[in-house]
C-alpha positions in Angstrom: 0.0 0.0 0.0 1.4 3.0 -1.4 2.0 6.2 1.9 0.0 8.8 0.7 1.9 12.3 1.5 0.5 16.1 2.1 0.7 18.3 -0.9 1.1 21.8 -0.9 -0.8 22.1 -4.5 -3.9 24.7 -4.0 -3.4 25.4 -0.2 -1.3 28.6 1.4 -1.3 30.6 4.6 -2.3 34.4 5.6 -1.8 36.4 8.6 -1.7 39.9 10.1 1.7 41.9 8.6 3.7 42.5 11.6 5.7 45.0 9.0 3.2 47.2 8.0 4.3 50.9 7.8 2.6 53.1 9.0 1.7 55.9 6.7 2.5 53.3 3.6 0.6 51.4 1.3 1.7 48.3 2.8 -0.3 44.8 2.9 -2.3 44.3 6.0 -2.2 40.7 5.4 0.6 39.0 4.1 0.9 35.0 3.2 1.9 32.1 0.7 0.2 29.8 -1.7 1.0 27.2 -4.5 -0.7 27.3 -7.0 0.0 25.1 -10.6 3.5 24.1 -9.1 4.4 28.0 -8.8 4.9 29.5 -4.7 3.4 33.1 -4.8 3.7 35.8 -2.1 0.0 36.7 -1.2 -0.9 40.5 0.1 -4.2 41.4 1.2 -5.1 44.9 2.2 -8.3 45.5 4.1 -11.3 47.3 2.2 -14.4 48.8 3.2 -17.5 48.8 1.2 -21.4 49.9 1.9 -22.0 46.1 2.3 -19.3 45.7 5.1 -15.2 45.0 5.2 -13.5 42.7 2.8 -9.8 42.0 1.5 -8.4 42.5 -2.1 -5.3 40.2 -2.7 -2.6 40.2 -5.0 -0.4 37.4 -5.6 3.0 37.9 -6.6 5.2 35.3 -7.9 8.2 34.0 -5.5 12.2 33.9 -6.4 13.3 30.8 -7.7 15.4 31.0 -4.2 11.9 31.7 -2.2 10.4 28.5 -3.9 13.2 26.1 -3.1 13.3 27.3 0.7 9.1 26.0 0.8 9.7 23.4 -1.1 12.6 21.6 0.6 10.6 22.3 4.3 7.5 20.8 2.2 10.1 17.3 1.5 11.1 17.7 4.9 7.4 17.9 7.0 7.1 14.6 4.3 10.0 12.4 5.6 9.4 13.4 9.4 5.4 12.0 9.1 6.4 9.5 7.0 9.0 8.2 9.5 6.1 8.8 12.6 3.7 6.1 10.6 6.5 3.6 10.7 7.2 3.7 14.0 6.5 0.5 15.4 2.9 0.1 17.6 4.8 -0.4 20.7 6.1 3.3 20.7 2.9 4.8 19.4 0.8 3.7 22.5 0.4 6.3 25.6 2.6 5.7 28.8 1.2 3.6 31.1 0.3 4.7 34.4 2.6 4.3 37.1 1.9 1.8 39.9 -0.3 3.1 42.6 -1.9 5.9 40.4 -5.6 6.3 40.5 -8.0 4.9 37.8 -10.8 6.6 36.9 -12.5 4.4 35.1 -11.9 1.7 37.5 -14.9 1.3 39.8 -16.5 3.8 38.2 -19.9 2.4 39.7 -18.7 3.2 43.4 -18.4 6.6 43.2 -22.0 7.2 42.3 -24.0 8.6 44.8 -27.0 7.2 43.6 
């Protein structure tokens, strides 16, 4: 059975622009996307309208350098979660309780008042 792996095709981030100037035209919003194989910067800047507040976004395509730096974190998230499903069962399961400690679901009956 063939591991399937997470793509970064058609899905990007956005957040508030910690570098916005003030007094400049500068994005309120500032992210990434792929889109087609291609890494763009996104920009957003926050609009007001008679129908309420909305964001206009431009996407401007990343340097090649930009790119690789997103696409070798992409290959790396890939190998860490791919290495995490082969772990064996054993390591996967939670740490058992040490001796002596309470358990709540043991005679749960008996602490009904009723």
């Amino acid at each position: 059975m063939s591991e399937k792996q997470y793509s970064d095709e058609l899905t990007g981030i956005i957040g508030k622009n910690d570098m916005k100037r003030e007094g400049k035209q500068d994005p309120d919003i500032r992210g990434r996307s792929k889109i087609g194989g291609i890494w763009y910067w996104v920009s957003g800047w926050k609009k007001n309208s008679a129908n309420g507040s909305f964001y206009s976004l431009a996407y401007t395509e990343m340097s090649v350098a930009d790119a690789q730096k997103y696409e070798e974190k992409s290959r790396q998230r890939n190998q860490s979660q791919s290495q995490q499903r082969q772990q064996p069962a054993a390591q996967q399961q939670p740490p058992s309780r040490p001796e002596g400690s309470h358990n709540p679901d043991a005679n749960f009956d008996e602490d009904v008042p009723f």
